[in-house]
C-alpha positions in Angstrom: 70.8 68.2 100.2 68.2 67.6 102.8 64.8 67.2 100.7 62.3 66.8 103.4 61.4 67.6 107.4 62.3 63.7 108.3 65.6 64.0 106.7 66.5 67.2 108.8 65.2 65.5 112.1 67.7 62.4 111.0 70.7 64.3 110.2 70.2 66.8 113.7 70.3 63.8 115.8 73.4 62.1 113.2 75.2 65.2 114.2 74.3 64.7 118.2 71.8 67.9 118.7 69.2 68.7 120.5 67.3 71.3 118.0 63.5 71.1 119.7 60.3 71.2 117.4 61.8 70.5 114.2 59.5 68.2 113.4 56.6 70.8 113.7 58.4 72.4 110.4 55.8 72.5 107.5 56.0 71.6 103.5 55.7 74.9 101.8 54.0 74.7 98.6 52.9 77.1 95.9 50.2 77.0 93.4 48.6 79.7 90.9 46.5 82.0 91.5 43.1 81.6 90.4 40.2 83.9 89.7 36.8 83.6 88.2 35.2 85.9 84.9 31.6 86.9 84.9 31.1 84.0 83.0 32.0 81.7 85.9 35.2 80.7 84.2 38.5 80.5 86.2 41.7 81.7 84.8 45.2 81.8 86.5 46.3 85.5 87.7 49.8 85.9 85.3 52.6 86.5 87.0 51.6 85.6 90.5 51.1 82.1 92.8 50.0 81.7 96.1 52.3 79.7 98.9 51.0 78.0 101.9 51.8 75.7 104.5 51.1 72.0 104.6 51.2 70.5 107.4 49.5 67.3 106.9 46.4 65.4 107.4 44.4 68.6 105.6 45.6 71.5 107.6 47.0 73.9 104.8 47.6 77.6 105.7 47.5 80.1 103.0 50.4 82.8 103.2 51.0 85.1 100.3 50.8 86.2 97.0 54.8 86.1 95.8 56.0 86.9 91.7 56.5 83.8 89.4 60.3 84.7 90.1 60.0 84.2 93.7 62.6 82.0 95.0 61.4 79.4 97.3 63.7 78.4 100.0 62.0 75.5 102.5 62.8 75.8 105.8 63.9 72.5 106.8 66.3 73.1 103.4 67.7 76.2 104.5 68.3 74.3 108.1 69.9 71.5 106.6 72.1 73.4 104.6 73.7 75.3 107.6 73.8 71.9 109.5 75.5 70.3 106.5 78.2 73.3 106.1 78.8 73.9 109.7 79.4 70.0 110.7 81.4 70.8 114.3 79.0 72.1 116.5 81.3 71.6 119.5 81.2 75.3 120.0 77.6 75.5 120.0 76.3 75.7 123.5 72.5 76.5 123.0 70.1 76.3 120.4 66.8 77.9 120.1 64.2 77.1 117.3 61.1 78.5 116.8 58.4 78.6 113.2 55.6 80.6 113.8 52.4 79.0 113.7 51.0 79.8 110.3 54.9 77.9 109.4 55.9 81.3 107.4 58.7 81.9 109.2 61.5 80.3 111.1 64.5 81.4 113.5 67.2 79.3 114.8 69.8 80.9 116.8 73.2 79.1 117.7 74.9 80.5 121.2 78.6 79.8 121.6 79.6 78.2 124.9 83.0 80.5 125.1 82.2 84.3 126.1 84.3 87.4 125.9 84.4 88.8 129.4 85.0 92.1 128.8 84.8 92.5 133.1 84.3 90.2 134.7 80.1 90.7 135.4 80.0 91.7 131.8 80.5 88.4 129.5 79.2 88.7 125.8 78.2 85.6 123.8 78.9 85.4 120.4 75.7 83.6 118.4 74.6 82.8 114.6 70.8 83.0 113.3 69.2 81.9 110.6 66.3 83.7 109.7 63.8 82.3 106.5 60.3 82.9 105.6 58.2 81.6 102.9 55.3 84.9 103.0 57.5 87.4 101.9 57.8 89.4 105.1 62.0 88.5 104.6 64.2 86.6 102.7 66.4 83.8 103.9 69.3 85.4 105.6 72.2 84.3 108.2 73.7 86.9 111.2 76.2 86.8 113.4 76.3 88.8 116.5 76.8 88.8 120.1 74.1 88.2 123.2 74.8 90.2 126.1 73.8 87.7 129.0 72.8 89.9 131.8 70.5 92.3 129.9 69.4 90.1 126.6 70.3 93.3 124.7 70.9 91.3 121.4 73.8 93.4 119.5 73.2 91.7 116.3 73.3 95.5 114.3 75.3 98.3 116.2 79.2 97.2 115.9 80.8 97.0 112.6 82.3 93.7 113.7 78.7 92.0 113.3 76.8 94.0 111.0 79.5 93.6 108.8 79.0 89.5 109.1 75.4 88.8 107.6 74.7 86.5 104.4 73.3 87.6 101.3 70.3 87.4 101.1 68.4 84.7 98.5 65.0 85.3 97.5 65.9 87.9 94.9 65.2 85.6 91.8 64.8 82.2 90.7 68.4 81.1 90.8 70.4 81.0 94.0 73.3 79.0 95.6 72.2 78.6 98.8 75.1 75.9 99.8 77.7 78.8 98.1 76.2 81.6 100.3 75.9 79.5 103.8 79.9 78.7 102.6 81.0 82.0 102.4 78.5 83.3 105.9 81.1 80.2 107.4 84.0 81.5 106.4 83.2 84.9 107.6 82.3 83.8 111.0 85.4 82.1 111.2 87.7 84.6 110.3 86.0 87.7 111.9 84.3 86.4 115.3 87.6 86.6 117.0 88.1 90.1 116.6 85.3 90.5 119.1 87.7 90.0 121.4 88.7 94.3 120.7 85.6 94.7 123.6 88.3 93.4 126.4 90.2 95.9 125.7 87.4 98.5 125.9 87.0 96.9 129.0 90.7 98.1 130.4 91.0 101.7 128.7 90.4 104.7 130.5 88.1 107.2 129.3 87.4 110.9 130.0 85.4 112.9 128.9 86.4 115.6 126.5 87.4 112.2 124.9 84.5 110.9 124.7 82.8 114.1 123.6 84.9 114.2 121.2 83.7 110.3 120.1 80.0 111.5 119.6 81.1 114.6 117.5 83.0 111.8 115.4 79.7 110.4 115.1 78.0 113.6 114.3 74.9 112.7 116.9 72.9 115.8 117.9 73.4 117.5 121.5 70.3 116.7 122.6 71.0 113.2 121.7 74.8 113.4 123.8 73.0 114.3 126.1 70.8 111.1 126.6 73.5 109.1 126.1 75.8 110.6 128.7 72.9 110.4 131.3 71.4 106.9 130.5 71.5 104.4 133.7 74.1 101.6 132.2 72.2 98.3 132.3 75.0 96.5 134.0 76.4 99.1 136.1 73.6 101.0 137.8 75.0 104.5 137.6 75.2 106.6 134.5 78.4 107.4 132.0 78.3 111.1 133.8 78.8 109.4 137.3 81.3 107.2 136.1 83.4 110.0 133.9 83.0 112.1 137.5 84.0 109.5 139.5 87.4 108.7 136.4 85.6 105.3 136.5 84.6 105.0 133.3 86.0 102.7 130.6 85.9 102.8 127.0 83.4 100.4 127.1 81.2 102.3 129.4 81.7 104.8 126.6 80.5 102.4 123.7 77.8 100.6 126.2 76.7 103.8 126.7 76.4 104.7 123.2 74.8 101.1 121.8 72.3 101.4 124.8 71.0 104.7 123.2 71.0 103.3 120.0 69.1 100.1 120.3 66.9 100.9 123.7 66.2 104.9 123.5 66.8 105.8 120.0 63.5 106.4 117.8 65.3 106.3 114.0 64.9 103.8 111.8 66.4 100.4 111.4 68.7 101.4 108.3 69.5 104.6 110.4 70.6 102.3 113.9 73.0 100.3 111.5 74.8 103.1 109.9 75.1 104.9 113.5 76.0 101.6 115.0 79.1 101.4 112.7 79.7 104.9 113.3 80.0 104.2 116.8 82.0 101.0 116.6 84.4 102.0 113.7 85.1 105.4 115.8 85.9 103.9 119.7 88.2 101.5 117.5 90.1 104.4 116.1 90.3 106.3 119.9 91.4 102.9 121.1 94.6 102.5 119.0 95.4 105.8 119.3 
């Protein structure tokens, strides 16, 4: 197990990548909190400590007030442990680190070299990211998804496929496996990021639309909101899914683009309330497509 920030930086270049700013990665500590009585005497507050960066030489960042049972996952652990599990990275195409600068939280996303071209101006990405903070704004967690290249439109939440692929998550007490958990997120992605590959043939299957009305009554979406979807400009193909139904151009995909645009760009629910629609959506055009 990796045990410090020097160790990580050694095993990233053992295993031949180029993971930038890694060495900025801070020692999170935590200490008790401590208040003072009328009588000037200081006391710990029960139940409670502090954490905070250290990032050497004096410059310590306070971060937040966590439970005794907090469960304290260091960042350059929580690295080192995918690293470790993951080994090949001969897939990996792209990474992209980043700790914010109090050093409370950290992202590192892993693009795949190989996309899914589901037309070909349309190629999807699939990427990991590991996601870990130390303040309590959210606990360690790994996701799988896919990056659509010519719009950024990060589809991390709205298919089934990915939302179904995310770790547990491991601040919930004091005792946690984290090299069990990064195991099992491994096998997971292993066995499940191929059947991304269901988009291509989105990509070849007509749709019309009674058909695709149908879809969004599956879906149980308002009117108002069929509506927006139907008339929202596709990112990719300049025209709207009512041009392209008119025109008997438009593709299952245009369908689900469509319908994941609305979601993630135009929809004002809430997070919980995009995933649940988003497997709605996803678990419904796979049903129209086998059919």
């Amino acid at each position: 197990m990796i045990e410090n920030v020097k160790q990580l930086v050694e095993l990233s270049k053992d295993l031949g990548l180029n993971i930038a700013g890694l060495e900025m990665i801070p020692e999170i500590k935590m200490s008790p909190i401590l208040f003072e009585n009328e009588e000037d005497e200081l006391f710990e507050a029960e139940g409670w400590k502090m954490t905070y960066s250290d990032f050497g030489k004096g410059d310590i960042i306070p971060l937040a007030k966590v439970s005794d049972s907090y469960a304290l996952v260091q960042h350059y652990e929580a690295i080192g442990q995918v690293l470790e599990t993951f080994e090949d990275f001969s897939e990996i195409d792209t990474f992209n680190f980043n700790v914010t600068d109090d050093g409370g939280r950290i992202f590192l996303e892993m693009l795949l070299k190989e996309g899914i071209e589901v037309t070909p101006e349309d190629i999807i990405y699939p990427k990991t990211t590991l996601v870990n903070s130390v303040d309590a704004s959210k606990r360690f967690s790994l996701l799988w998804g896919a990056l659509r290249k010519m719009c950024e439109n990060a589809m991390m939440a709205p298919d089934s496929r990915i939302s179904g692929g995310i770790a547990n998550k491991l601040h919930r007490s004091g005792t946690l496996n984290l090299a069990e958990e990064v195991q099992k997120f491994k096998d997971t992605w292993q066995s499940s990021k191929g059947t991304l590959n269901t988009w291509k043939e989105y990509g070849k299957r007509n749709l019309k639309e009674p058909e695709f009305l149908e879809i969004m009554e599956k879906v149980n979406i308002s009117e108002k909101q069929v509506e927006s979807v139907i008339n929202t400009t596709l990112i990719m193909e300049g025209d709207s899914l009512s041009d392209r139904l008119k025109k008997d151009k438009a593709t299952l995909w245009d369908g689900y683009n469509a319908s994941t645009q609305f979601l993630t760009h135009e929809s004002k629910t809430n997070e919980g309330s995009k995933i649940e629609m988003g497997r709605k959506i996803s678990n419904t055009f796979d049903k129209i497509l086998i059919s």
